[in-house]
Backbone of each chain as nested JSON, in Angstrom:
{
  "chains": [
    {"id": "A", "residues": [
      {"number": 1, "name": "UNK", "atoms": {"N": [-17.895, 6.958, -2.266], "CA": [-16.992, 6.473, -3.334], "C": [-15.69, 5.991, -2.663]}},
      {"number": 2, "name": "UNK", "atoms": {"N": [-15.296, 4.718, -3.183], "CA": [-13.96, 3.85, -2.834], "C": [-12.678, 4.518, -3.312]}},
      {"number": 3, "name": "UNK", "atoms": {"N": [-11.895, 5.283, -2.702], "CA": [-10.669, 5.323, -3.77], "C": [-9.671, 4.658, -2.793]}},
      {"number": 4, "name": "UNK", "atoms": {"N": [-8.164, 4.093, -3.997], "CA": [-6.81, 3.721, -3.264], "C": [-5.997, 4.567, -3.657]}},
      {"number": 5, "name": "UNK", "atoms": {"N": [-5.344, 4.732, -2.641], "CA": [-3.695, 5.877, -2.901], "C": [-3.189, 5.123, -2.627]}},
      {"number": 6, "name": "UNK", "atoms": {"N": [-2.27, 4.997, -3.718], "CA": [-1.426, 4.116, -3.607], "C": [0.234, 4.9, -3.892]}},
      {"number": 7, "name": "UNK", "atoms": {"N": [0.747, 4.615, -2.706], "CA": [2.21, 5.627, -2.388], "C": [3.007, 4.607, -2.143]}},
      {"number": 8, "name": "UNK", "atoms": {"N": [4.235, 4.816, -3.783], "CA": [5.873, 4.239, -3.337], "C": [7.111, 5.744, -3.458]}},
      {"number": 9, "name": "UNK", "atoms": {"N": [8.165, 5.126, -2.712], "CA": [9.22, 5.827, -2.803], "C": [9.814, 5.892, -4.363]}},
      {"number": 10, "name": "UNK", "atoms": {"N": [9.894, 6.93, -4.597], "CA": [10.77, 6.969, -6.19], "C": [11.457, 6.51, -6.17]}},
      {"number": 11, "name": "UNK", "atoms": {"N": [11.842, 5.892, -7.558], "CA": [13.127, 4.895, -7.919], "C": [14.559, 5.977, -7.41]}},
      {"number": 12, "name": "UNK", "atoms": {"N": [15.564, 5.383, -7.226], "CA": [16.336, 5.691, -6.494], "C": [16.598, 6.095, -4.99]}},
      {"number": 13, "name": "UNK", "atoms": {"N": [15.469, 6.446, -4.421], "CA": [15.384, 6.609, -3.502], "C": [15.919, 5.498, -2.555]}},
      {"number": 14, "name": "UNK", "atoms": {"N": [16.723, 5.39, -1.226], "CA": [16.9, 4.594, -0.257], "C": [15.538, 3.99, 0.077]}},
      {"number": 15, "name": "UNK", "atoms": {"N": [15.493, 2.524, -0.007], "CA": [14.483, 2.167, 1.384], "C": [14.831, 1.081, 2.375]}},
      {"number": 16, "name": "UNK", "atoms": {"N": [15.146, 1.955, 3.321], "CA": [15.392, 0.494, 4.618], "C": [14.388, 0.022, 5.046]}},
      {"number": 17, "name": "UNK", "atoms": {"N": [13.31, 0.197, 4.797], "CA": [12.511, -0.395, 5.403], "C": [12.495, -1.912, 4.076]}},
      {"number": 18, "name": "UNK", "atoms": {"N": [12.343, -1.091, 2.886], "CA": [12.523, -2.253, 2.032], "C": [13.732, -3.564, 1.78]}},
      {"number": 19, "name": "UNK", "atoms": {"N": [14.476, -3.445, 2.401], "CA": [15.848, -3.364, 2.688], "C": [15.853, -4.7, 3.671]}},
      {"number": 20, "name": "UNK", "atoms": {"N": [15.42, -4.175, 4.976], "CA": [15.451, -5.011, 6.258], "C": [14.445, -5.925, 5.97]}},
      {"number": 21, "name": "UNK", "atoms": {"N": [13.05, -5.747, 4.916], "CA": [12.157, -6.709, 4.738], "C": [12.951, -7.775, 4.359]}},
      {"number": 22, "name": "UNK", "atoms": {"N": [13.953, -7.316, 2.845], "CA": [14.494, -8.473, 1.997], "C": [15.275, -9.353, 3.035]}},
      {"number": 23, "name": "UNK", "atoms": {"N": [16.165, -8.543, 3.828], "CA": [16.967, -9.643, 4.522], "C": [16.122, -10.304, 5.504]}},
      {"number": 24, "name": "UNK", "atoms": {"N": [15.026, -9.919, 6.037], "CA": [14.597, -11.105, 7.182], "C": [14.06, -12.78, 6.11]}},
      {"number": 25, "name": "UNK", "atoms": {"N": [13.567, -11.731, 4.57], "CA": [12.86, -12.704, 3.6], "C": [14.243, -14.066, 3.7]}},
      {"number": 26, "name": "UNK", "atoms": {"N": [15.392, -13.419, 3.089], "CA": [16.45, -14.676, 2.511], "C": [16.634, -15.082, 4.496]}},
      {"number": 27, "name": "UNK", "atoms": {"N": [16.678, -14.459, 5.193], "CA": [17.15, -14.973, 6.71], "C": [16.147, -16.461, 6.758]}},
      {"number": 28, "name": "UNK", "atoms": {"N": [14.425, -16.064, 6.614], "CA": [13.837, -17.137, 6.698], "C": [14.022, -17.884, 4.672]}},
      {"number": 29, "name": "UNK", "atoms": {"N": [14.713, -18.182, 4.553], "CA": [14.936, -19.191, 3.666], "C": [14.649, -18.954, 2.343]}},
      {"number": 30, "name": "UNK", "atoms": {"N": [13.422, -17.734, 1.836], "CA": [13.39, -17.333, 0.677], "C": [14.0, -16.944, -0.447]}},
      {"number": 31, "name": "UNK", "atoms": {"N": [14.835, -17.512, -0.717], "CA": [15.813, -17.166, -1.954], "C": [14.771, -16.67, -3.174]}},
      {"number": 32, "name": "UNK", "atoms": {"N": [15.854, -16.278, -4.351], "CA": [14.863, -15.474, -5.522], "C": [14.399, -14.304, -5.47]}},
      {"number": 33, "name": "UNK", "atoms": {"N": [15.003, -13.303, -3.801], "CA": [13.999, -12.087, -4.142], "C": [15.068, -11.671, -4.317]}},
      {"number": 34, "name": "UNK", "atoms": {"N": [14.958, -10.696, -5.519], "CA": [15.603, -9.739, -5.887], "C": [16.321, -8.405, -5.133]}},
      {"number": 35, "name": "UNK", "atoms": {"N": [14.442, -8.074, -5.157], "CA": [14.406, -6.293, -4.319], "C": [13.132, -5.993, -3.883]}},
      {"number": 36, "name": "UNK", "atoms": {"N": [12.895, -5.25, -2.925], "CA": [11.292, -5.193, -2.162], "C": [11.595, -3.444, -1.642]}},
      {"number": 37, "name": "UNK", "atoms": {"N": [10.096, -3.289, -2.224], "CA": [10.062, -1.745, -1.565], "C": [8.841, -1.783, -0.992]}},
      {"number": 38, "name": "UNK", "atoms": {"N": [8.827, -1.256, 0.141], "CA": [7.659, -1.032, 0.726], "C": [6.817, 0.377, 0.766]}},
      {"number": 39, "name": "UNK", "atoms": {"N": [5.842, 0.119, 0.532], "CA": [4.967, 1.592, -0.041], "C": [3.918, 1.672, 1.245]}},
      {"number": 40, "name": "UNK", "atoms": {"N": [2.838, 3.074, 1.071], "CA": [1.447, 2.598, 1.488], "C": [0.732, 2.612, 0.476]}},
      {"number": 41, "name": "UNK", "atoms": {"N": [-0.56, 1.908, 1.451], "CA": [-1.803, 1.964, 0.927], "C": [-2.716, 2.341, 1.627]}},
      {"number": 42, "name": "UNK", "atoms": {"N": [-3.441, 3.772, 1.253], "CA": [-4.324, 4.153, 1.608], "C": [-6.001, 4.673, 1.088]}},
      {"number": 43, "name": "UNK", "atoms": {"N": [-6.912, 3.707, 1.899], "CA": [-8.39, 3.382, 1.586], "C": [-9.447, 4.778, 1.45]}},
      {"number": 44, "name": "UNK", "atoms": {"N": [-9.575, 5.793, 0.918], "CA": [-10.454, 5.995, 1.5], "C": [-11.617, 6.169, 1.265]}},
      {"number": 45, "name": "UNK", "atoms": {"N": [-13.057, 6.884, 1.899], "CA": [-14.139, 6.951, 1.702], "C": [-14.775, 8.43, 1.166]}},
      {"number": 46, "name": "UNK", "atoms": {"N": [-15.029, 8.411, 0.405], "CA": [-15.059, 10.252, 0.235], "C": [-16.441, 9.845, -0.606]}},
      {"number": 47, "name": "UNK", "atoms": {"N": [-17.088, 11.183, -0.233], "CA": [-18.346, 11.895, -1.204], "C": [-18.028, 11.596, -2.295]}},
      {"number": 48, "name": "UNK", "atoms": {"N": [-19.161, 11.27, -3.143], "CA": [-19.165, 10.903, -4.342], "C": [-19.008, 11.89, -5.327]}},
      {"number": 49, "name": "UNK", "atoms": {"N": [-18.923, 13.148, -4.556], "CA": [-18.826, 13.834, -5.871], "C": [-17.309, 15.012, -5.787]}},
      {"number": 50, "name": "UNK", "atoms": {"N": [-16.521, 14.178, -4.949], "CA": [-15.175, 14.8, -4.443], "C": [-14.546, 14.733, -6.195]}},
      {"number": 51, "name": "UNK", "atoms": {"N": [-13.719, 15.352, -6.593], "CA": [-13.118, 16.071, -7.831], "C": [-11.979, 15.158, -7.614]}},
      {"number": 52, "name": "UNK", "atoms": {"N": [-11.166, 14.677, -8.832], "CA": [-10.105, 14.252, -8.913], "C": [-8.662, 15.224, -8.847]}},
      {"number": 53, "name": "UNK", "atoms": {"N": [-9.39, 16.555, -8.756], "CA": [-8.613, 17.571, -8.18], "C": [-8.176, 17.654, -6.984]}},
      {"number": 54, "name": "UNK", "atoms": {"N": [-9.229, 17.857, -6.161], "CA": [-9.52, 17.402, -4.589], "C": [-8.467, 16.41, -3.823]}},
      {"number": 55, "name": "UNK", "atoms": {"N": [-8.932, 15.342, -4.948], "CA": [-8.127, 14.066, -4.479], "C": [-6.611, 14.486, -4.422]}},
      {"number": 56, "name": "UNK", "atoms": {"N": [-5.905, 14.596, -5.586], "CA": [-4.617, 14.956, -6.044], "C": [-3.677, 16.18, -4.968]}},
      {"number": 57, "name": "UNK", "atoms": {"N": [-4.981, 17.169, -4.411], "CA": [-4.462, 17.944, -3.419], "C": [-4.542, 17.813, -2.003]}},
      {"number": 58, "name": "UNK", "atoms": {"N": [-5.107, 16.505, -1.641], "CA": [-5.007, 15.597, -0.678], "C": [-3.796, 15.397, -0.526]}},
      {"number": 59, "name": "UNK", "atoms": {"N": [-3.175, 14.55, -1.594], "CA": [-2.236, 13.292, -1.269], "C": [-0.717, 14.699, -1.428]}},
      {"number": 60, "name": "UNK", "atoms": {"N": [-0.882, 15.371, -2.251], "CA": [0.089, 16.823, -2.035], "C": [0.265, 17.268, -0.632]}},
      {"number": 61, "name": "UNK", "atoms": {"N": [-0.561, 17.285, -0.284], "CA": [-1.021, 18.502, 1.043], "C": [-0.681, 17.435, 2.344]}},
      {"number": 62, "name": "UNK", "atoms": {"N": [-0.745, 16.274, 2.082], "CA": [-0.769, 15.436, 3.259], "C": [-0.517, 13.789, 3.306]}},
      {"number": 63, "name": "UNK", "atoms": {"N": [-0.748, 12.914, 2.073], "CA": [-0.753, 11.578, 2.107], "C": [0.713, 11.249, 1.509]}},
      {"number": 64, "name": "UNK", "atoms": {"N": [1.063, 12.074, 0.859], "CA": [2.359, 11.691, 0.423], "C": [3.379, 13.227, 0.478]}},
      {"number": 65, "name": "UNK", "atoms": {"N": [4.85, 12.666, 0.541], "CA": [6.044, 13.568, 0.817], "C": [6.674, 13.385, -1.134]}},
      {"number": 66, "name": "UNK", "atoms": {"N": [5.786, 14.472, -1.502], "CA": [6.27, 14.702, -3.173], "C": [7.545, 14.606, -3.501]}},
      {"number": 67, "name": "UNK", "atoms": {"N": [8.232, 14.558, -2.367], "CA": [9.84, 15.189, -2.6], "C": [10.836, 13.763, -2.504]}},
      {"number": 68, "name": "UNK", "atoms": {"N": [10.002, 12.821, -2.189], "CA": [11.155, 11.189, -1.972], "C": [9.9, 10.483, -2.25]}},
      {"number": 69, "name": "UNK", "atoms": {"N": [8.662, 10.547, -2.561], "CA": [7.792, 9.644, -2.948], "C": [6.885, 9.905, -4.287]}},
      {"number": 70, "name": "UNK", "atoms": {"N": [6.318, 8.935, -5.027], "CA": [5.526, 9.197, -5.813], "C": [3.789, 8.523, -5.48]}},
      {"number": 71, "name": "UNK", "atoms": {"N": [2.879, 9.098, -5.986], "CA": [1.369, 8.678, -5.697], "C": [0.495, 8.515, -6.592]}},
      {"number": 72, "name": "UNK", "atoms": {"N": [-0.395, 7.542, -7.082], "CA": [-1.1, 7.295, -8.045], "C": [-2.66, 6.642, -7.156]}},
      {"number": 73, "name": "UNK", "atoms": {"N": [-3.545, 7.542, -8.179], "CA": [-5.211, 7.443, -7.635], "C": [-5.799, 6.608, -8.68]}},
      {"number": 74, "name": "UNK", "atoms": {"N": [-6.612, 5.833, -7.531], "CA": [-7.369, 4.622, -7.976], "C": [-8.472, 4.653, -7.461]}},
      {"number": 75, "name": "UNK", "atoms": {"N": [-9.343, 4.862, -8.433], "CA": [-10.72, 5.555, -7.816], "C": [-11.836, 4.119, -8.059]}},
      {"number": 76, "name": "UNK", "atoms": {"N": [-12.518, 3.617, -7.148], "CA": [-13.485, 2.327, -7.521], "C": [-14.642, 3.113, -7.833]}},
      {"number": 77, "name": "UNK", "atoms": {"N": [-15.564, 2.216, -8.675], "CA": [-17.052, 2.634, -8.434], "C": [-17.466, 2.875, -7.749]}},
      {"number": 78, "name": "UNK", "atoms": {"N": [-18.45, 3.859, -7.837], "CA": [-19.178, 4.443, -6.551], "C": [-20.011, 3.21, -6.583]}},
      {"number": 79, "name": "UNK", "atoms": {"N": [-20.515, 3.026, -5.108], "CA": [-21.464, 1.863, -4.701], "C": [-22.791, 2.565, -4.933]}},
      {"number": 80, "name": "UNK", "atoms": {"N": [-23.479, 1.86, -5.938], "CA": [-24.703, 1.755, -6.682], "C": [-25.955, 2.11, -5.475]}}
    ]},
    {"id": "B", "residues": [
      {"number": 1, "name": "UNK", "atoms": {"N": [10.093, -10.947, -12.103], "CA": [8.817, -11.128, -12.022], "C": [8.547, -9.783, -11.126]}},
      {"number": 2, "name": "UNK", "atoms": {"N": [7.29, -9.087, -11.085], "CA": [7.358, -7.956, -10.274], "C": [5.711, -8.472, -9.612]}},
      {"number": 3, "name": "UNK", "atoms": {"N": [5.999, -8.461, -8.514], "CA": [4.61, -8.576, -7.662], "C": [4.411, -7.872, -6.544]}},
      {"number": 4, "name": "UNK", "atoms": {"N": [3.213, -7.132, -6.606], "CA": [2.345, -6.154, -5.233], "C": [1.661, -6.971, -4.542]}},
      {"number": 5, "name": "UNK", "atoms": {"N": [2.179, -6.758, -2.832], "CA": [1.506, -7.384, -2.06], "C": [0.538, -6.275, -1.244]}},
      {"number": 6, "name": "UNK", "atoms": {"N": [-0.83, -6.186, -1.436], "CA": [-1.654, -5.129, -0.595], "C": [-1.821, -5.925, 0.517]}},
      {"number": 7, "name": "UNK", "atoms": {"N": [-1.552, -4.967, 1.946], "CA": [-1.473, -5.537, 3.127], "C": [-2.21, -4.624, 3.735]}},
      {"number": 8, "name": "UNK", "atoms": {"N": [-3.774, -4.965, 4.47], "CA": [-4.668, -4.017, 4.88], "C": [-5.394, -4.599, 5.729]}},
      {"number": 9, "name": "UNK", "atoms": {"N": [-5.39, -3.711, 7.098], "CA": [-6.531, -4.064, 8.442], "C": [-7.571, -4.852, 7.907]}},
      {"number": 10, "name": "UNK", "atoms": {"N": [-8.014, -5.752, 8.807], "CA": [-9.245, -6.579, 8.628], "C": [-10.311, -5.771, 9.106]}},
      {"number": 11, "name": "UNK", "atoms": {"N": [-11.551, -5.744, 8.421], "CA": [-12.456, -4.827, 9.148], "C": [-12.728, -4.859, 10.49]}},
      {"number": 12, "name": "UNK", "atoms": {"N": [-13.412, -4.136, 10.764], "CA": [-13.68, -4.193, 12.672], "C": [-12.314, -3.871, 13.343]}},
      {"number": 13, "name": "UNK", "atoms": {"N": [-10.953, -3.878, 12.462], "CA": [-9.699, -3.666, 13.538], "C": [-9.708, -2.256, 13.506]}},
      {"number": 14, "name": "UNK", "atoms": {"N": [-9.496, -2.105, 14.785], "CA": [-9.004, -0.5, 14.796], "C": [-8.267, 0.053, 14.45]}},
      {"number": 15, "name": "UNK", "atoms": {"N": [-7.703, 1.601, 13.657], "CA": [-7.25, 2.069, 12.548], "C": [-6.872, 3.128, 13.191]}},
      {"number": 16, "name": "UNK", "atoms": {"N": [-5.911, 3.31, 14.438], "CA": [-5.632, 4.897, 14.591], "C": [-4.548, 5.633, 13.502]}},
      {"number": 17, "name": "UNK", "atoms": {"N": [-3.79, 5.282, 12.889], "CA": [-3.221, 5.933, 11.768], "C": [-4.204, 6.283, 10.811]}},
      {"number": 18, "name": "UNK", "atoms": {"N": [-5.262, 5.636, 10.721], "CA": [-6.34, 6.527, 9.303], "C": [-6.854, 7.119, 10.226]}},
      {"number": 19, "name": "UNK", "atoms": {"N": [-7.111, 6.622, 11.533], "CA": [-7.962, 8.061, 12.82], "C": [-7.03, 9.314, 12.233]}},
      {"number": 20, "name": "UNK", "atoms": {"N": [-5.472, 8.887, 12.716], "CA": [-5.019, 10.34, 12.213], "C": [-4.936, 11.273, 11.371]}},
      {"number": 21, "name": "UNK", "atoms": {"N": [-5.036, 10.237, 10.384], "CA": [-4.874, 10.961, 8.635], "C": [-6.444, 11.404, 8.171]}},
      {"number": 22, "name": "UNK", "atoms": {"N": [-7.136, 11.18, 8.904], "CA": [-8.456, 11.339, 8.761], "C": [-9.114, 12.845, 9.597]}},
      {"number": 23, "name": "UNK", "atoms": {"N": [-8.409, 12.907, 10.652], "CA": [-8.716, 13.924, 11.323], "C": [-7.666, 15.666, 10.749]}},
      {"number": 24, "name": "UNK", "atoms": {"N": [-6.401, 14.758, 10.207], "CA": [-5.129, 15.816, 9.476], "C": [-5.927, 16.454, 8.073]}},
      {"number": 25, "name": "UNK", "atoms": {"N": [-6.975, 15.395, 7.377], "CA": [-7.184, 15.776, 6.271], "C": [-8.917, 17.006, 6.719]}},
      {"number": 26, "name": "UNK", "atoms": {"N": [-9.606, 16.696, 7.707], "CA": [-10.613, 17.691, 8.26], "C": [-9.901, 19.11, 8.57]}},
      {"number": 27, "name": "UNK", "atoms": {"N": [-8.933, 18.735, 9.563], "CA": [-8.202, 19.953, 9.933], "C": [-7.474, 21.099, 8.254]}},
      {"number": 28, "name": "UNK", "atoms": {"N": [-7.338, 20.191, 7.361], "CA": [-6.759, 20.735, 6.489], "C": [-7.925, 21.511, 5.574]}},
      {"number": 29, "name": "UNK", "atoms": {"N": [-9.049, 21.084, 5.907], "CA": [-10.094, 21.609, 5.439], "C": [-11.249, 20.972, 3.904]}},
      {"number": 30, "name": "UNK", "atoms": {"N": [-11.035, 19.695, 4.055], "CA": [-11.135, 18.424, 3.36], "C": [-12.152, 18.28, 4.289]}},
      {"number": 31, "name": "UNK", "atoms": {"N": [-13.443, 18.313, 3.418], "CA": [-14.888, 17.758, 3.854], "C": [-15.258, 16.492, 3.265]}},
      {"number": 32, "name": "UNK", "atoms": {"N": [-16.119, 16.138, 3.356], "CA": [-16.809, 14.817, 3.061], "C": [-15.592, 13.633, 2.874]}},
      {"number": 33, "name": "UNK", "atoms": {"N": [-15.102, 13.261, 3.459], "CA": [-14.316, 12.31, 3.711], "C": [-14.832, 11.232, 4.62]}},
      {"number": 34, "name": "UNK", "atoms": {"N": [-15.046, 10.351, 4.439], "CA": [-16.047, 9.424, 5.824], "C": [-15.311, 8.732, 6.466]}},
      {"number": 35, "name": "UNK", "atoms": {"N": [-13.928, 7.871, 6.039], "CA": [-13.538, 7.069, 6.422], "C": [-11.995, 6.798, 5.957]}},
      {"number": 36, "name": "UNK", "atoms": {"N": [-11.435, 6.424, 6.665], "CA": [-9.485, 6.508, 5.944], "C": [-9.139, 5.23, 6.737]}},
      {"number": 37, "name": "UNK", "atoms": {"N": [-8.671, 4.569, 6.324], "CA": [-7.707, 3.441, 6.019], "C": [-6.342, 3.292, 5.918]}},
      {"number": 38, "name": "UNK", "atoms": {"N": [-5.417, 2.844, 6.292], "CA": [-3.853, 3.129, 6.192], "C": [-3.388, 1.35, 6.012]}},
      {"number": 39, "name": "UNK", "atoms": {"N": [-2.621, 1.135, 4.901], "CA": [-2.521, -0.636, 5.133], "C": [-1.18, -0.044, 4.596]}},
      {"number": 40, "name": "UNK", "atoms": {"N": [-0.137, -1.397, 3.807], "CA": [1.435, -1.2, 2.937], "C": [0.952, -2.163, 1.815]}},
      {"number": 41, "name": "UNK", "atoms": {"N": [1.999, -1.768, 1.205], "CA": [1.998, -1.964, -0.484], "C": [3.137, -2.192, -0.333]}},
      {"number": 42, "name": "UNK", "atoms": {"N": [3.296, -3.281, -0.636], "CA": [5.058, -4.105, -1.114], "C": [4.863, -4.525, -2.355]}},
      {"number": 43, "name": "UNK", "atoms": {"N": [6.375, -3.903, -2.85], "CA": [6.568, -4.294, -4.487], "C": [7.691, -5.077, -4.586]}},
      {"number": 44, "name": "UNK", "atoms": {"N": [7.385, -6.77, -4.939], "CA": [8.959, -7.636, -4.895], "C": [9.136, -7.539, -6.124]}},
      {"number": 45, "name": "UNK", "atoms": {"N": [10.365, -7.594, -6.593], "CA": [10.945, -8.232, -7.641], "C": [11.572, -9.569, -7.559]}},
      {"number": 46, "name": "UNK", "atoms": {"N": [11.111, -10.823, -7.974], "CA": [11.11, -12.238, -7.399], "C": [11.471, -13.274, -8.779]}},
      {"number": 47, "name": "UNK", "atoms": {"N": [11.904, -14.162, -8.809], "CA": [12.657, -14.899, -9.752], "C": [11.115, -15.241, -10.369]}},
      {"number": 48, "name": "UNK", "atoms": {"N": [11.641, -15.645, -11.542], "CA": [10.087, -15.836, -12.569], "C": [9.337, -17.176, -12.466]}},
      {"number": 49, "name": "UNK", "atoms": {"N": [10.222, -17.947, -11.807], "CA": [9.927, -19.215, -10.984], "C": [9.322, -19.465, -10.051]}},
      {"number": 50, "name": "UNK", "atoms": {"N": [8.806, -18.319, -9.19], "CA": [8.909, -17.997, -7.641], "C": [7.002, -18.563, -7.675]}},
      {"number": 51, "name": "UNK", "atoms": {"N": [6.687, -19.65, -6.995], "CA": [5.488, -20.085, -7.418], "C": [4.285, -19.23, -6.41]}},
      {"number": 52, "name": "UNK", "atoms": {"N": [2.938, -19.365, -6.162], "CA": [1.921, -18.476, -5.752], "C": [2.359, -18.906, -4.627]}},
      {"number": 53, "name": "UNK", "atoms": {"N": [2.213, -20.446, -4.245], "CA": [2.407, -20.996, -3.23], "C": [3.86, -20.249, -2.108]}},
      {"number": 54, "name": "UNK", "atoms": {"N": [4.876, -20.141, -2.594], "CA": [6.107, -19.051, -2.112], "C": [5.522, -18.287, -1.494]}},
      {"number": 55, "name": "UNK", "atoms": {"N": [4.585, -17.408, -2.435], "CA": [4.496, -15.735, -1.955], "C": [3.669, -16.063, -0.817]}},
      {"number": 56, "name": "UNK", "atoms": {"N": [2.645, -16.958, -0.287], "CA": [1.894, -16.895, 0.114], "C": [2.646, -16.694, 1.098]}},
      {"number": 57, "name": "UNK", "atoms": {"N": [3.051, -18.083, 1.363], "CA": [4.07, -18.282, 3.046], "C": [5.422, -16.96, 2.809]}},
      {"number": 58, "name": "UNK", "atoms": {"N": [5.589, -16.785, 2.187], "CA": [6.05, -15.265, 2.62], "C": [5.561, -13.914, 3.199]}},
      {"number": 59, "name": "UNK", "atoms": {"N": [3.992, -14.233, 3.153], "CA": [3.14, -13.526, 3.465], "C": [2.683, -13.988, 4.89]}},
      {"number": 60, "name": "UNK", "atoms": {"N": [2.352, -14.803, 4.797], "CA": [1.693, -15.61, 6.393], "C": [3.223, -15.362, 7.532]}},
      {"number": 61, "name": "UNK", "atoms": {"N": [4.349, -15.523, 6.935], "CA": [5.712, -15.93, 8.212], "C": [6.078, -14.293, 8.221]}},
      {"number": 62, "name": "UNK", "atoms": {"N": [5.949, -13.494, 7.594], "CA": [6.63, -11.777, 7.42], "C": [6.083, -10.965, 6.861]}},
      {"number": 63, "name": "UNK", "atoms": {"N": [5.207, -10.87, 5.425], "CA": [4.72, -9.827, 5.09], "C": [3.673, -9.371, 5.681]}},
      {"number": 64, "name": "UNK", "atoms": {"N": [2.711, -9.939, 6.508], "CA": [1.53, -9.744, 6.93], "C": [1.54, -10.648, 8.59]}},
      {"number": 65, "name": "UNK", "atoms": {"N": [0.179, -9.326, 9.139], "CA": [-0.211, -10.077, 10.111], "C": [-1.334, -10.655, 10.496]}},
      {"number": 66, "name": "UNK", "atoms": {"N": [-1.275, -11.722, 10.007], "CA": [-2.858, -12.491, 9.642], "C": [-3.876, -12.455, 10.686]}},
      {"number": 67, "name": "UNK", "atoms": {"N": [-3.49, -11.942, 11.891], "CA": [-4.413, -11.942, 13.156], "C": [-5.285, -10.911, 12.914]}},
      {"number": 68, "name": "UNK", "atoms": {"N": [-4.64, -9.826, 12.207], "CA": [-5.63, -8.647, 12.178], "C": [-5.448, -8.263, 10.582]}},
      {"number": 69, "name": "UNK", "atoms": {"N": [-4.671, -8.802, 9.927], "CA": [-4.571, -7.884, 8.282], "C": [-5.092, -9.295, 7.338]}},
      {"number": 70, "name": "UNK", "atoms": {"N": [-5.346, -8.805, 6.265], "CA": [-5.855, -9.056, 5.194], "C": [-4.579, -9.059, 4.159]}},
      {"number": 71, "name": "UNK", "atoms": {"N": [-3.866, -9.84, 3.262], "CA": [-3.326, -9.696, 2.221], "C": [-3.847, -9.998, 0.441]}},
      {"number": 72, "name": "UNK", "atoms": {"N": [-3.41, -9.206, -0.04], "CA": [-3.983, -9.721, -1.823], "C": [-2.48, -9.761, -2.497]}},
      {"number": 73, "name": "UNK", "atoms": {"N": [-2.201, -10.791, -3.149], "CA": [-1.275, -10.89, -3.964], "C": [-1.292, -10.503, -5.721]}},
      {"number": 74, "name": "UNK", "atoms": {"N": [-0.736, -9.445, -6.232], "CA": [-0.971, -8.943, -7.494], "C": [0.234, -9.432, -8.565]}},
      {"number": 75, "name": "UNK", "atoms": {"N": [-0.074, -10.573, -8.829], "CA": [1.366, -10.404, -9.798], "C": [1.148, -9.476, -10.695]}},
      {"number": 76, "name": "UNK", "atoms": {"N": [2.129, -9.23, -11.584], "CA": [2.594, -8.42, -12.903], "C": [2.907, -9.508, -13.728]}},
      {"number": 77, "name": "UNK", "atoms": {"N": [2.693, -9.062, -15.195], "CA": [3.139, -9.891, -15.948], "C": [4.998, -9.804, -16.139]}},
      {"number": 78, "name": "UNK", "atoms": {"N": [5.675, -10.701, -16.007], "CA": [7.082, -10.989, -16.186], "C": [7.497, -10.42, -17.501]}},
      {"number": 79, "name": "UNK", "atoms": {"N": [8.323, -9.493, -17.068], "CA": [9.568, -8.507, -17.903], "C": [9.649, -9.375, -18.9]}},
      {"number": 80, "name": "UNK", "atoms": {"N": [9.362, -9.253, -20.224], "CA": [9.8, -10.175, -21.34], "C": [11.224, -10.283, -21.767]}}
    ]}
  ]
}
C-alpha cells in the first residue's frame, strides 16, 4: 500500500528555508510570490494491512517534530 | 492563489535519506515497511495571475532538480 506524509511547518512558525527560496524566486525575476514554505514529502511502502494508527505513530515517533510541524496521511489504493 | 509543488526523486535515483528514515522506522520497531521515499512539498502563495507556464520555469531554474527529481504542480482553487 502507497501512502504520502505530507509534513509542513505550522502557521507561524519561522521558515528560512522558505524564506531564502522566495528571495532567490524574485532574485531570478519572479515577481507575484507572495510567501513559500517548504515542507516534506514522504512516500512510503507499507503492508497492506498497516492500521492508520500505526501510520499516525510513525510520523509522531519519527517523520515529523509535533512541536513546530504539522502532518497529514494520504493513503493511495492498495495496488490491485 | 495557493499552489503545492511535490518535488520527488526520479525512480532508480538513490534515496539515502529514506535509506535512513527507513532503517530509524525498523529500529523503532515498525515492521512491514518496504520502502521510504523522502522528496519537499512547497506551498506558494502566488498572484492569481501567475500563469502554469510561470510555475513551471520556476520549477525547472529553482524549485527542482530535473536531472534526478520529478515535479507535480497542484494548484488550489483561488481564495474567493
Amino acid at each position: 500500500m502507497k501512502v504520502r506524509i505530507h509534513v509542513s511547518l505550522k502557521p507561524g512558525v519561522l521558515d528560512p528555508q522558505g524564506r531564502a527560496v522566495h528571495h532567490a524566486l524574485e532574485g531570478l525575476g519572479f515577481s507575484g510570490v507572495d510567501d513559500v514554505r517548504v515542507g516534506r514529502l514522504i512516500e512510503l511502502d507499507v503492508a497492506d494491512d498497516t492500521s492508520q494508527a500505526q501510520l499516525e505513530e510513525m510520523c509522531r515517533k519519527l517523520l515529523a517534530n509535533t512541536v513546530i510541524e504539522n502532518f497529514r496521511i494520504e493513503t493511495m489504493e492498495a495496488a490491485r
